[in-house]
RODO-2510 file (C-alpha; in nm, 4 decimals, decimal comma):
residues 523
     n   res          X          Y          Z
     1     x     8,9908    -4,3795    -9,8845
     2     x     8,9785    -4,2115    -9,5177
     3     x     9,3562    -4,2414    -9,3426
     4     x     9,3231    -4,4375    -9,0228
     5     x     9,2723    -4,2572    -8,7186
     6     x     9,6158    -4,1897    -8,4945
     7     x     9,6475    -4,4632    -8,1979
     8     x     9,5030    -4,3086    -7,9084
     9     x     9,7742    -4,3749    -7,5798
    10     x     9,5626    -4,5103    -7,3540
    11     x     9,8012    -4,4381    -7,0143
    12     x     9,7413    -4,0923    -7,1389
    13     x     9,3683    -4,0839    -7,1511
    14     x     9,3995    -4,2485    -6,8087
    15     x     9,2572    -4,0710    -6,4901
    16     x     9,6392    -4,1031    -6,2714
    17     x     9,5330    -3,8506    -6,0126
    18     x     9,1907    -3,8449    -5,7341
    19     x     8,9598    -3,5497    -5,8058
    20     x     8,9411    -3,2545    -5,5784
    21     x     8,7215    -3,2484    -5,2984
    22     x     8,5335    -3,0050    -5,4305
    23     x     8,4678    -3,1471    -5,7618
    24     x     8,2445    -3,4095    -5,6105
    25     x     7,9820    -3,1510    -5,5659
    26     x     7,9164    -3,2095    -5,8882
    27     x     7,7949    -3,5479    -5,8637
    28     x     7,6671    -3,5457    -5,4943
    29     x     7,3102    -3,3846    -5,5689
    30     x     7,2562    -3,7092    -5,8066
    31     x     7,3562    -3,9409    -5,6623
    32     x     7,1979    -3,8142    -5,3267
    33     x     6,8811    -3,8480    -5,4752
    34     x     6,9243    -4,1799    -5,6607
    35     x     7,0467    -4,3375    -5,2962
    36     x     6,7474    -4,1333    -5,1350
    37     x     6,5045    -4,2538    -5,3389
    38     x     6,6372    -4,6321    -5,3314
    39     x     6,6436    -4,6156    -4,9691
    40     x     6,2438    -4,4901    -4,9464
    41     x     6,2179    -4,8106    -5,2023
    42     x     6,3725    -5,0626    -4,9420
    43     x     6,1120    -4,9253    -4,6978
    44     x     5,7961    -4,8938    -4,8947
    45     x     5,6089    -5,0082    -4,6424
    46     x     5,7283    -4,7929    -4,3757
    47     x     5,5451    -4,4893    -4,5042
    48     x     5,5161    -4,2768    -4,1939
    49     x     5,9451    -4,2485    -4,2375
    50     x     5,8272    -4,1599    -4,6159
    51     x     5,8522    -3,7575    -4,5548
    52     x     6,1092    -3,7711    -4,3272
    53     x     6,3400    -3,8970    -4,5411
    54     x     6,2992    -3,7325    -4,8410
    55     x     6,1720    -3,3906    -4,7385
    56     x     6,5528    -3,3998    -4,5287
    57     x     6,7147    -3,5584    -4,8549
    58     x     6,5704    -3,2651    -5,0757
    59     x     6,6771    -3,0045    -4,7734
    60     x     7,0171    -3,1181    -4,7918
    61     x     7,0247    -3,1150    -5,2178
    62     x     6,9261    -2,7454    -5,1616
    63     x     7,2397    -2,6911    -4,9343
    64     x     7,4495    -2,9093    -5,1723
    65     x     7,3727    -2,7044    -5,4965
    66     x     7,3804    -2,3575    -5,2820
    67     x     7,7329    -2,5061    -5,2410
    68     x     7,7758    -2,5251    -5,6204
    69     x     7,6876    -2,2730    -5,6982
    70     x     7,8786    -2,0486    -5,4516
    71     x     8,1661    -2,3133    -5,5962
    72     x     8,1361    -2,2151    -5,9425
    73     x     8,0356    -1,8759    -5,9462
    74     x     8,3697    -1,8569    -5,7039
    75     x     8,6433    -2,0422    -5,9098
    76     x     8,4715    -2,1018    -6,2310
    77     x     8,2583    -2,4152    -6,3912
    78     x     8,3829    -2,7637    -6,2166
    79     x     8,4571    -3,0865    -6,3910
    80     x     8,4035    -3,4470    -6,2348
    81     x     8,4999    -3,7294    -6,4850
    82     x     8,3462    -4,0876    -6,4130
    83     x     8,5126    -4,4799    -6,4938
    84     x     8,9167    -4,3510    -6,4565
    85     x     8,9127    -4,1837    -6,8297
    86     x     9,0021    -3,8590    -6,8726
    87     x     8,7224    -3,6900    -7,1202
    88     x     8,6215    -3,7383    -7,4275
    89     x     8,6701    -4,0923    -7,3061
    90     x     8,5047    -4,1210    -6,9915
    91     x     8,1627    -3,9681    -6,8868
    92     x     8,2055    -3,6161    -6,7263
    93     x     7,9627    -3,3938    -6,5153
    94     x     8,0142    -3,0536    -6,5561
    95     x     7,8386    -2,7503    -6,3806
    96     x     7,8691    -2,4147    -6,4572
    97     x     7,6529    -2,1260    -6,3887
    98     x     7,3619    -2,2287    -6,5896
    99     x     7,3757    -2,5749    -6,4954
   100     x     7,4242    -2,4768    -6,0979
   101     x     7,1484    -2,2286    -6,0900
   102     x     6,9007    -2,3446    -6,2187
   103     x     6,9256    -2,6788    -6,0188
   104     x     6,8965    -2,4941    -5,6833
   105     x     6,6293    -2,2896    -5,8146
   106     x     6,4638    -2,6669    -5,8803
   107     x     6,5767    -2,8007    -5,5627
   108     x     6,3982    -2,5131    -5,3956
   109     x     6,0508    -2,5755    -5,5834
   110     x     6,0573    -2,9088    -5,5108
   111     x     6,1353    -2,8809    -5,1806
   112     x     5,8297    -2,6954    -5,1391
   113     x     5,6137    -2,9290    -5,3349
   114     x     5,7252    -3,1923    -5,0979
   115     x     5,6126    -3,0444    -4,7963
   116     x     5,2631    -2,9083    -4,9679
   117     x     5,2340    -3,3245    -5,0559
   118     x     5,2152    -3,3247    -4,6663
   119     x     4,8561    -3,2300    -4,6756
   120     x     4,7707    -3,3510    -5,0633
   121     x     4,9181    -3,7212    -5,0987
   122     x     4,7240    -3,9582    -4,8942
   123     x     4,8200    -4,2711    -4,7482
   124     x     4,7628    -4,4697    -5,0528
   125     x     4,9796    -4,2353    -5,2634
   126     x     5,2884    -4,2481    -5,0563
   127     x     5,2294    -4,7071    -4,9953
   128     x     5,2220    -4,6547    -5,3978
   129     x     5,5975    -4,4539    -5,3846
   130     x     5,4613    -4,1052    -5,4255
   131     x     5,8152    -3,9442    -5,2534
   132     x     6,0439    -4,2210    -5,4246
   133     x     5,8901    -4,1211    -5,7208
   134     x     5,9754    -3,7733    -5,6618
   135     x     6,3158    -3,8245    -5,5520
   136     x     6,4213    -3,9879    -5,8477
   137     x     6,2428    -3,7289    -6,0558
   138     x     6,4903    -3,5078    -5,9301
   139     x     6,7678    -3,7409    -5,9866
   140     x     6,6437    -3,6837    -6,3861
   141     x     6,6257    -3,2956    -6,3338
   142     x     6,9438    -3,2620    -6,1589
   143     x     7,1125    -3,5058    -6,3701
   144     x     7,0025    -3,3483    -6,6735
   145     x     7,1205    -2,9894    -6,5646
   146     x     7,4474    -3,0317    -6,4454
   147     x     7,6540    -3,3199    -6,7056
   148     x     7,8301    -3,2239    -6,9334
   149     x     7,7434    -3,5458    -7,1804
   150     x     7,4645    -3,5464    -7,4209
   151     x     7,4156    -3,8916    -7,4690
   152     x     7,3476    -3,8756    -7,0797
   153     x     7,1479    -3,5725    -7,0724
   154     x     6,9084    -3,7971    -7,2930
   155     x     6,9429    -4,0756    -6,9971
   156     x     6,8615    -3,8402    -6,7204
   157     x     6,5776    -3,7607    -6,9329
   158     x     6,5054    -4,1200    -6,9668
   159     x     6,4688    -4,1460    -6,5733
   160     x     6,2674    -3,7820    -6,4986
   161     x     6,0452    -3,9105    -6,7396
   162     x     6,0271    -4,3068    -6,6423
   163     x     5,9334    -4,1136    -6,2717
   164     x     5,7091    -3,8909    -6,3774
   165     x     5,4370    -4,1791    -6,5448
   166     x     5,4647    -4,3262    -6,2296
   167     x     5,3498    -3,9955    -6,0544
   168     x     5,1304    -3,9225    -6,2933
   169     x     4,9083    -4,2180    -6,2231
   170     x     4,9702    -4,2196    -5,8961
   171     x     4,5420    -4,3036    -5,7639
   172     x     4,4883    -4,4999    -6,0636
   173     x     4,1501    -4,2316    -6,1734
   174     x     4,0329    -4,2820    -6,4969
   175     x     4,0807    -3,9265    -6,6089
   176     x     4,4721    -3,9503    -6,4912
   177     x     4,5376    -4,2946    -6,7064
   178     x     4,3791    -4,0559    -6,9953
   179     x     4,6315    -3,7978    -6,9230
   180     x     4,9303    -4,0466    -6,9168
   181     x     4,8469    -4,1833    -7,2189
   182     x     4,8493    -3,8401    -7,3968
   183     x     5,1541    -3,7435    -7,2241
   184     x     5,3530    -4,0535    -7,2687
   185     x     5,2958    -4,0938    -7,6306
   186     x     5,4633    -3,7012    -7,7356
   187     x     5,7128    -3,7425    -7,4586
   188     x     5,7910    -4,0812    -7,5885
   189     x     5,8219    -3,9546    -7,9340
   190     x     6,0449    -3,6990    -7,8475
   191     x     6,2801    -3,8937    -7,6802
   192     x     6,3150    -4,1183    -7,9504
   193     x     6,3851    -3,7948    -8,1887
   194     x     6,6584    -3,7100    -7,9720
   195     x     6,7966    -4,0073    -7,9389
   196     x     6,8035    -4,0428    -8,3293
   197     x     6,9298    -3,7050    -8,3170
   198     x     7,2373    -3,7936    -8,0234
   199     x     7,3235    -4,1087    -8,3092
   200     x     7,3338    -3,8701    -8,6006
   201     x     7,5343    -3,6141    -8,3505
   202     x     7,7730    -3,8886    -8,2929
   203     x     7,8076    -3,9578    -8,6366
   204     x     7,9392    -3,6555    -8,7562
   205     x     8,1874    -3,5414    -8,4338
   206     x     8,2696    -3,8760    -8,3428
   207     x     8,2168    -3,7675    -7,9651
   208     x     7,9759    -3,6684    -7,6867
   209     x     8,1347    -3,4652    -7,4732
   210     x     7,9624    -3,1317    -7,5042
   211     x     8,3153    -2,9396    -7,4358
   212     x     8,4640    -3,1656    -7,7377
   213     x     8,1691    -3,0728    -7,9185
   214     x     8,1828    -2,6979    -7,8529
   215     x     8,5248    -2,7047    -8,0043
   216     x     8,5236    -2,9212    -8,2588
   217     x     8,1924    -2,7401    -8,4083
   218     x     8,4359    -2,3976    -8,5281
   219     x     8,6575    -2,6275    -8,7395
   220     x     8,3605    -2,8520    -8,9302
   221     x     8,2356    -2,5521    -9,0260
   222     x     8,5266    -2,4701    -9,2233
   223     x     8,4693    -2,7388    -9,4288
   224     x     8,3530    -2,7039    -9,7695
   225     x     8,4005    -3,0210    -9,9136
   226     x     8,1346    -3,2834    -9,7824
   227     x     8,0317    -3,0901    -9,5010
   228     x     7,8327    -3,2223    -9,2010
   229     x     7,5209    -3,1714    -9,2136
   230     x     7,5132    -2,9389    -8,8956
   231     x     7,1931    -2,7262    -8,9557
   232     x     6,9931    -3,0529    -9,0066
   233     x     7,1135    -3,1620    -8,6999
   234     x     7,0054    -2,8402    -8,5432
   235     x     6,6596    -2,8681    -8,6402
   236     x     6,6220    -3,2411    -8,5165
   237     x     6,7288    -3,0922    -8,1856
   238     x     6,5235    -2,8025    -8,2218
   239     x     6,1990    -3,0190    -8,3188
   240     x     6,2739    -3,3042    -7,9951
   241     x     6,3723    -3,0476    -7,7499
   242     x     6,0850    -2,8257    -7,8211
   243     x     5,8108    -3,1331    -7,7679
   244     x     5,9994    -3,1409    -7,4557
   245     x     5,8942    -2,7948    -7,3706
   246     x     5,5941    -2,8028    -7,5021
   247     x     5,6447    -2,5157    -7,7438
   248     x     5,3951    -2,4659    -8,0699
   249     x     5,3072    -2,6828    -8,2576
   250     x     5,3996    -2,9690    -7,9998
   251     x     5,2052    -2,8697    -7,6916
   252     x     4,8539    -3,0079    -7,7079
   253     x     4,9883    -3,2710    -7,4685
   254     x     5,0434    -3,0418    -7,1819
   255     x     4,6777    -2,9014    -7,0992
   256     x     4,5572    -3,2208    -7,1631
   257     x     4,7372    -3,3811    -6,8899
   258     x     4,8965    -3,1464    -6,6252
   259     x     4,5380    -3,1061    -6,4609
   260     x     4,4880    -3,4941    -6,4234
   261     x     4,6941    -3,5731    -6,1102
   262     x     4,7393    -3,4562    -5,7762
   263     x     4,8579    -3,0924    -5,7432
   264     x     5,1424    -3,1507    -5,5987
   265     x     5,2504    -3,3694    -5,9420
   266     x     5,0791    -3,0702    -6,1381
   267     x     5,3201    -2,7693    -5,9560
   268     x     5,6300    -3,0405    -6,0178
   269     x     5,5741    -3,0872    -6,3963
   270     x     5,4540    -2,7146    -6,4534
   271     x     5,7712    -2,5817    -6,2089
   272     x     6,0270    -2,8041    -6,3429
   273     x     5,9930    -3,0913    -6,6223
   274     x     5,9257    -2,8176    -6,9100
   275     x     6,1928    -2,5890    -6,7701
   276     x     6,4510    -2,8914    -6,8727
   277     x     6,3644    -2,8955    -7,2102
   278     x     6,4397    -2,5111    -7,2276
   279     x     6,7322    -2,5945    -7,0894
   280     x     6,8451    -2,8188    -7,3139
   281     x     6,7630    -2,6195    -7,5971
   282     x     6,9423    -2,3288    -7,4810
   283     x     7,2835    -2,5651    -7,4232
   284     x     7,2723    -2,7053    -7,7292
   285     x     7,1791    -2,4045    -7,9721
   286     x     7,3655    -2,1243    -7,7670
   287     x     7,6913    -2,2869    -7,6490
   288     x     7,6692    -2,5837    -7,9545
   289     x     7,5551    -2,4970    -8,2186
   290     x     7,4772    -2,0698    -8,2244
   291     x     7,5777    -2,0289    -8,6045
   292     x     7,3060    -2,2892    -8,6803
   293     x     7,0506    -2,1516    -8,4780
   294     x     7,0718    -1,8547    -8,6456
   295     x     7,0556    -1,9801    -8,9616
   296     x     6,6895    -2,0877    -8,8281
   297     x     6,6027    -1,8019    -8,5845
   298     x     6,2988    -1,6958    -8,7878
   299     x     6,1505    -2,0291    -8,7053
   300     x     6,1963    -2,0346    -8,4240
   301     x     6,0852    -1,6791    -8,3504
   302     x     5,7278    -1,7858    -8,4886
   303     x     5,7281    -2,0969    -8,3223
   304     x     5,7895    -1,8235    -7,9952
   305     x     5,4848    -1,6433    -8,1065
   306     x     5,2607    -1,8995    -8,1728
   307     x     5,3492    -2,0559    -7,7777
   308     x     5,2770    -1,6874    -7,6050
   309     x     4,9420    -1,6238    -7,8034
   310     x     4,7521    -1,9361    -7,8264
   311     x     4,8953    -2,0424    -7,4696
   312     x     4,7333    -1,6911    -7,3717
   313     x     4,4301    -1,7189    -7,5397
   314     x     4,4033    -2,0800    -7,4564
   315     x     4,3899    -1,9279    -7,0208
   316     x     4,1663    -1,7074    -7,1118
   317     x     3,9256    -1,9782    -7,2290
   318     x     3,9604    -2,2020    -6,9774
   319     x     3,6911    -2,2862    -6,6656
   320     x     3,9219    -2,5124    -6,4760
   321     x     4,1479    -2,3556    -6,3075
   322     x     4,4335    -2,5984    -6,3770
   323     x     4,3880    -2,6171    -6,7162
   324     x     4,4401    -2,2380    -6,7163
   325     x     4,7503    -2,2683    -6,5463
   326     x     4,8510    -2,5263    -6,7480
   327     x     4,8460    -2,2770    -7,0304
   328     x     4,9897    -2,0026    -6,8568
   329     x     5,3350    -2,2346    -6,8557
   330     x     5,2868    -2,2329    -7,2130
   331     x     5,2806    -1,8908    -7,2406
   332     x     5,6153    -1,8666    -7,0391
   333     x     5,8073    -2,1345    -7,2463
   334     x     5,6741    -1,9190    -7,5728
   335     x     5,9059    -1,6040    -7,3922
   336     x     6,1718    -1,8030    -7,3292
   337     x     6,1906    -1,9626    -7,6577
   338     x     6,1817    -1,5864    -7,8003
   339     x     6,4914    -1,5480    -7,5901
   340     x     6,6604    -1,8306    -7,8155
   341     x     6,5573    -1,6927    -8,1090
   342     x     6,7052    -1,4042    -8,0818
   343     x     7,0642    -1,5017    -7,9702
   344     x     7,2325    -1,1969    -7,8062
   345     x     7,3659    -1,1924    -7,4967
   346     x     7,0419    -1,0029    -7,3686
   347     x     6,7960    -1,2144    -7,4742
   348     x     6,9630    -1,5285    -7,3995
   349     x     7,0215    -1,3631    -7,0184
   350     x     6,6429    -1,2826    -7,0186
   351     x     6,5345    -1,6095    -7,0991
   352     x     6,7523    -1,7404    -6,8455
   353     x     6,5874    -1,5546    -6,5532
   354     x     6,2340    -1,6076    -6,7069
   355     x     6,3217    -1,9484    -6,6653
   356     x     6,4383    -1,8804    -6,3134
   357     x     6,1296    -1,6888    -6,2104
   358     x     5,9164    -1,9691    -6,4399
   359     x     5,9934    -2,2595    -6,1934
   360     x     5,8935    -2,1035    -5,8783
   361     x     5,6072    -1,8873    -5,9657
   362     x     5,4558    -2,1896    -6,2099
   363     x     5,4955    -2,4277    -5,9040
   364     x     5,3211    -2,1492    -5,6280
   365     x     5,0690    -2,1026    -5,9063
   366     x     4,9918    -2,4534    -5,9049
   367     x     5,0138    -2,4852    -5,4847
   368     x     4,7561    -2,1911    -5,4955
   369     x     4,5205    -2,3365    -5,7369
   370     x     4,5092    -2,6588    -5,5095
   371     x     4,4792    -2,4353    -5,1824
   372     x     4,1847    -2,3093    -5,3886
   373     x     4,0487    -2,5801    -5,4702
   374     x     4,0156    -2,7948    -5,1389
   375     x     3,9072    -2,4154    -4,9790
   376     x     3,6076    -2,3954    -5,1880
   377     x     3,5746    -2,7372    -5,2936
   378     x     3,5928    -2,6669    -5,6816
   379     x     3,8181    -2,6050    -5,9943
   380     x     3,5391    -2,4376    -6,1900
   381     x     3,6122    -2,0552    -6,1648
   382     x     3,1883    -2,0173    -6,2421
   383     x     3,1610    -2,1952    -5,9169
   384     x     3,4352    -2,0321    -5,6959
   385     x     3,4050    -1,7330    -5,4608
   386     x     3,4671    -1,5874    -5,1659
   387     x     3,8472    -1,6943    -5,0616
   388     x     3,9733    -1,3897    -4,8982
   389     x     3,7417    -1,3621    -4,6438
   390     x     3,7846    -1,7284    -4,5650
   391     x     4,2181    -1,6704    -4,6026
   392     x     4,3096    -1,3461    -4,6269
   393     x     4,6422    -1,3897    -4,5994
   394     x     4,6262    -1,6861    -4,8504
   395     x     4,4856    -1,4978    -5,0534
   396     x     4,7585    -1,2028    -5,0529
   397     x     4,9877    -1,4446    -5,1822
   398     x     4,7735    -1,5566    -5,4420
   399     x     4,7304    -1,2314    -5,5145
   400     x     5,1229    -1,1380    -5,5743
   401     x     5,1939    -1,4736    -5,7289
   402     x     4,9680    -1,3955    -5,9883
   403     x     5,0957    -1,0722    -6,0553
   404     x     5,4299    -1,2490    -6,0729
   405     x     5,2541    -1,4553    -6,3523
   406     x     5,1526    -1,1542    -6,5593
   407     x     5,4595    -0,9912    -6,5525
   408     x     5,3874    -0,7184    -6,3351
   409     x     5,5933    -0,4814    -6,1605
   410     x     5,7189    -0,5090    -5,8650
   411     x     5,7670    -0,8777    -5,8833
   412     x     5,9973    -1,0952    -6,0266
   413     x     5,8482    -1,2075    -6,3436
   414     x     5,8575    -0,7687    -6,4812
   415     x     6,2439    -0,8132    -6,5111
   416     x     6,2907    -1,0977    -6,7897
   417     x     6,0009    -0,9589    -6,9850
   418     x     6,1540    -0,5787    -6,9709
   419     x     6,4764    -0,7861    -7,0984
   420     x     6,3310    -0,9748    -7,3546
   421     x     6,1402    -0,6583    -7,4851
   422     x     6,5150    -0,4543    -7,5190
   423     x     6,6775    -0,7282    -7,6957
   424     x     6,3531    -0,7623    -7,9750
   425     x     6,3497    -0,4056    -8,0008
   426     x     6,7107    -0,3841    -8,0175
   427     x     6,7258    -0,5892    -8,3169
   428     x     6,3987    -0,3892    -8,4745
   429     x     6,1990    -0,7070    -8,4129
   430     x     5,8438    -0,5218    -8,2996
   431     x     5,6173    -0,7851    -8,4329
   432     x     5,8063    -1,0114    -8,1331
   433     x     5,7839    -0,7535    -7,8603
   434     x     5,4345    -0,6777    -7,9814
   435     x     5,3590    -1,0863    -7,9186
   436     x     5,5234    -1,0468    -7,5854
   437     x     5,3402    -0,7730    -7,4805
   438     x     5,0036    -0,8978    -7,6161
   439     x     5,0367    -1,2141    -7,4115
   440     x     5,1142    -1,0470    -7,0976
   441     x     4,8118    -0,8394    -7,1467
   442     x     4,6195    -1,1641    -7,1437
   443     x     4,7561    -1,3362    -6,9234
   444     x     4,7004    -1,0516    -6,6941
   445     x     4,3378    -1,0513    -6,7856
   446     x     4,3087    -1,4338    -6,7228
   447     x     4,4646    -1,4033    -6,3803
   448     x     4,2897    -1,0322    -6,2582
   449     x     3,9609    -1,2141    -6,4054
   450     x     4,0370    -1,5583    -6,1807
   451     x     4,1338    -1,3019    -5,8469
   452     x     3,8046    -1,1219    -5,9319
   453     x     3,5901    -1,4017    -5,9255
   454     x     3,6920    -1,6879    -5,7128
   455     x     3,8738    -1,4130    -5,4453
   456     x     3,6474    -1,1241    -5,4575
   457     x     3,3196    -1,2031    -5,4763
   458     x     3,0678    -1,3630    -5,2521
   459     x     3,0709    -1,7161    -5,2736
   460     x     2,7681    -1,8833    -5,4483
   461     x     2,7048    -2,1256    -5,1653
   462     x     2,7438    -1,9339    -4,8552
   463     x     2,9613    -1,8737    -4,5933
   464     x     2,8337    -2,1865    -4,4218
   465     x     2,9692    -2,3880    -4,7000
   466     x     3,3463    -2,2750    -4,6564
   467     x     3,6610    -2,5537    -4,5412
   468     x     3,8631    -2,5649    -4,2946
   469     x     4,1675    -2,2698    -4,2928
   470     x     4,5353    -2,3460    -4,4718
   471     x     4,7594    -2,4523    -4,2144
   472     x     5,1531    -2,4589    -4,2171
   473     x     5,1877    -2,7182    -4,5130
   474     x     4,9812    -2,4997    -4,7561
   475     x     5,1363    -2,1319    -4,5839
   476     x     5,5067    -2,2860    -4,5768
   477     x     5,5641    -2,3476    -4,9224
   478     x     5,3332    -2,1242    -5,1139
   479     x     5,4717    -1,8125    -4,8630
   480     x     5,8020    -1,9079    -4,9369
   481     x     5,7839    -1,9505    -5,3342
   482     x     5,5860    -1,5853    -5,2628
   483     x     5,8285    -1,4112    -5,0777
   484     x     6,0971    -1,5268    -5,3540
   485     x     5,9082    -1,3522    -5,6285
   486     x     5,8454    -1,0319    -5,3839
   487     x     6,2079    -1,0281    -5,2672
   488     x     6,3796    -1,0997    -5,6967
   489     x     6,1087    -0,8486    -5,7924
   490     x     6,2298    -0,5615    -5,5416
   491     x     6,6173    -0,6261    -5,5486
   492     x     6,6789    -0,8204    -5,8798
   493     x     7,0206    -0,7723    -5,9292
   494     x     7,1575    -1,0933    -5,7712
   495     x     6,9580    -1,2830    -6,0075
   496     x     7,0148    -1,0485    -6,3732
   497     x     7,4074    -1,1166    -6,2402
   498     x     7,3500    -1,4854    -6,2418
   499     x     7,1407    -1,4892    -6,5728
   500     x     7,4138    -1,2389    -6,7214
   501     x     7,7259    -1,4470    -6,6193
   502     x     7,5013    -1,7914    -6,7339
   503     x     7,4494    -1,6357    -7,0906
   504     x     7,7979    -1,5418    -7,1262
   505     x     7,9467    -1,8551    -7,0297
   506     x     7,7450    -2,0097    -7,2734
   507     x     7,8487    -1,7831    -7,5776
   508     x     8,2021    -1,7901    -7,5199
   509     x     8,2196    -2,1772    -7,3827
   510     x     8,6212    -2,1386    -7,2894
   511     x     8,5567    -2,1762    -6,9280
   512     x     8,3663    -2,4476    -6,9738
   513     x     8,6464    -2,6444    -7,1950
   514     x     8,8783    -2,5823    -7,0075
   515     x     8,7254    -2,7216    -6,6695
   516     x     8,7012    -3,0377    -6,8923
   517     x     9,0171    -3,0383    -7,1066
   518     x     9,2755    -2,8439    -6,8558
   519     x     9,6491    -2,7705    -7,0154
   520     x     9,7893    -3,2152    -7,0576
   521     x     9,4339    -3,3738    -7,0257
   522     x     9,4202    -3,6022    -7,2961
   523     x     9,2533    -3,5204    -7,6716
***
């Protein structure tokens, strides 16, 4: 029979002093959106104050996480308990590099989704909550990426994804109720695998807190007599995280529905929604759980492959444009997830800043594709034609975002890829540098094949058939998501230095504990 557990002293555990005024950065980019979003709620019918409001609410989460950032990479990763416990007790929001990057890098795409929405959400979109919608989607995203709970990284979950159904169908068209339908089923079933899988976590560590977790993990291990069940526990998070991402074999549900709603919804999911999966996974297997994911790093290396050379084959075949783009995301989360499986500091850093250069080039792909689109009137590449003579300058940032896409130098996405590359050949791995490459090579064939034909050539109808030019809320966003790939691609050392410092954080988690558990915080 167990021996009770040792009476916990509650004054002790007991919050006694107020945080630090910089500690509430932490929460502020939340809970800025959540009161944002409620406020556009409370005024739903007031929809000309719609974009107002939230285009200056997502300005100011920009300057907030910039903020954060500058905060953490400064003094080190920052601690905010909630309800007057001191952690494992009460509910903590942590950000460290990871977590503070790669929600500014998200604040910035969404940003510029919001003001492209300018010109693509109608009036009946924003009466139905289109900007609420997106507000509290980033409540999810930001949420997700920056506490330092897992039982409430699978709420903020919860609400990204409660937000995103409702932008999904946002114009009630048949074909976008088909595409909720397949993307609320996997997504639904995936959240109910991890929250099986947070129950079983709980089970065995008899805590949440990912800090507790991280250093309570070293010591199970030791065990020999009934010992957790830890790689088991892996895999569940492995298998729910990955239908998150849409990674092989659980990503049928992405091409079938990223194409169904407006493009602005299309360039938020694509930019950001799979990007928090990765994230997830990364936290968990890399700073949780490493010796684990090791254990299963084969599987996850083929589950890699699969993602880069179906997703590439799968935009090669494609006549609509966003379902090519749709599987060019899929070809990005198969390079990231090879950065998982392979662990070391390099790889982990690479997939890091793929992910990075992944949420703005995925969301100016998508912008493009819609520019496209309402320029020539079409999706169908068969059908398009003719763009740069109508936008040249449109089309010069087409053309540099897709090179982005493919990996090609001198733009941003070259640098992850050349990472990714060392780290498999490092490890004598050639059969996963050889998918890597492979898939680049046809995803640069997809993309020189769609600048070819819908850029290049004449288009079939006629000059006489051609829209009216972009204006400044197509050339805003997309130049600015364009001029970040340009600018990473040319002087990329900013960004390897975040990715570097994120991965190392995250294999040797001290910083991170001790943000949470400083010297007399309670056990």
């Amino acid at each position: 029979m167990a021996s009770p557990s040792p009476p916990v002293d509650l004054a002790a555990a007991m919050v006694m002093t107020a945080p630090a005024l910089a500690d509430w950065l932490v929460i502020l980019p939340t809970a800025l959106m959540i009161l944002s979003g409620a406020a556009l709620m409370m005024i739903r019918k007031s929809v000309r104050l719609h974009a107002v409001i939230a285009i200056a609410a997502l300005a100011l989460l920009v300057l907030i996480d910039a903020l954060l950032l500058w905060q953490v990479s400064s003094n080190g990763p920052v601690t905010m308990t909630m309800g007057g416990w001191l952690p494992p007790f009460g509910i903590s929001f942590t950000a460290d590099m990871f977590g503070a990057v790669m929600a500014l890098v998200s604040a910035l795409a969404a940003l510029s989704a919001a003001v492209y929405s300018l010109r693509d959400i109608d009036t009946s979109g924003l009466r139905h909550g289109f900007f609420a919608f997106l507000l509290l989607l980033m409540a999810g995203v930001s949420g997700a990426f920056l506490t330092g709970d897992i039982f409430n990284l699978y709420v903020w979950f919860e609400v990204l994804l409660i937000s995103s159904f409702g932008l999904l169908i946002l114009g009630s068209e048949p074909k976008q109720i088909e595409g909720a339908l397949k993307y609320a089923i996997l997504n639904l079933i995936g959240t109910t695998l991890f929250l099986i899988t947070v129950g079983y976590l709980y089970a065995i560590f008899g805590t949440l807190n990912m800090a507790d977790i991280a250093r309570k993990a070293g010591a199970l291990r030791v065990v020999t007599e009934n010992a957790p069940p830890l790689m088991t526990l892996t895999a569940l998070f492995v298998l729910a995280f990955c239908m998150k991402a849409a990674a092989f074999p659980v990503n049928f549900w992405l091409p079938a529905s990223y194409h169904t709603p407006r493009i602005t919804v299309s360039a938020l999911f694509g930019g950001l929604l799979t990007k928090v999966g990765i994230y997830a996974l990364i936290r968990v297997t890399i700073m949780l759980l490493p010796v684990e994911r090791e254990a299963i790093s084969l599987v996850i290396a083929a589950s890699a492959v699969l993602t880069m050379i179906l997703g590439a084959l799968g935009a090669l075949a494609q006549n609509d444009l966003r379902r090519m783009v749709g599987y060019v995301v899929i070809v990005g989360i198969g390079n990231m997830l090879a950065g998982v499986a392979m662990g070391s500091s390099t790889s982990v850093s690479g997939a890091i800043l793929y992910a990075l250069h992944s949420i703005v080039t995925m969301t100016a792909l998508y912008l493009v594709i819609g520019e496209a689109g309402r320029l020539a009137g079409t999706f169908e590449l068969s059908r398009l034609g003719g763009l740069w003579r109508r936008a040249p300058w449109f089309s010069a940032a087409s053309l540099a975002l897709m090179l982005a896409a493919a990996g090609l130098p001198p733009l941003s996405g070259l640098w992850p890829k050349v990472m990714l590359l060392k780290a498999s050949l490092d490890i004598g791995a050639w059969w996963l540098a050889a998918a890597i490459l492979v898939s680049a090579f046809l995803v640069t064939l997809t993309l020189a094949r769609t600048f070819l034909l819908a850029y290049w050539r004449p288009a079939p109808g006629g000059e006489s058939e051609a829209v009216a030019a972009t204006d400044w809320h197509s050339t805003l966003p997309i130049g600015l998501l364009a001029a970040l790939t340009v600018f990473f691609g040319v002087y990329p050392e900013p960004l390897l230095a975040i990715s570097q410092a994120a991965a190392d954080g995250l294999a040797d988690p001290s910083a991170y504990i001790r943000s949470v558990f400083p010297e007399g915080a309670a056990p």
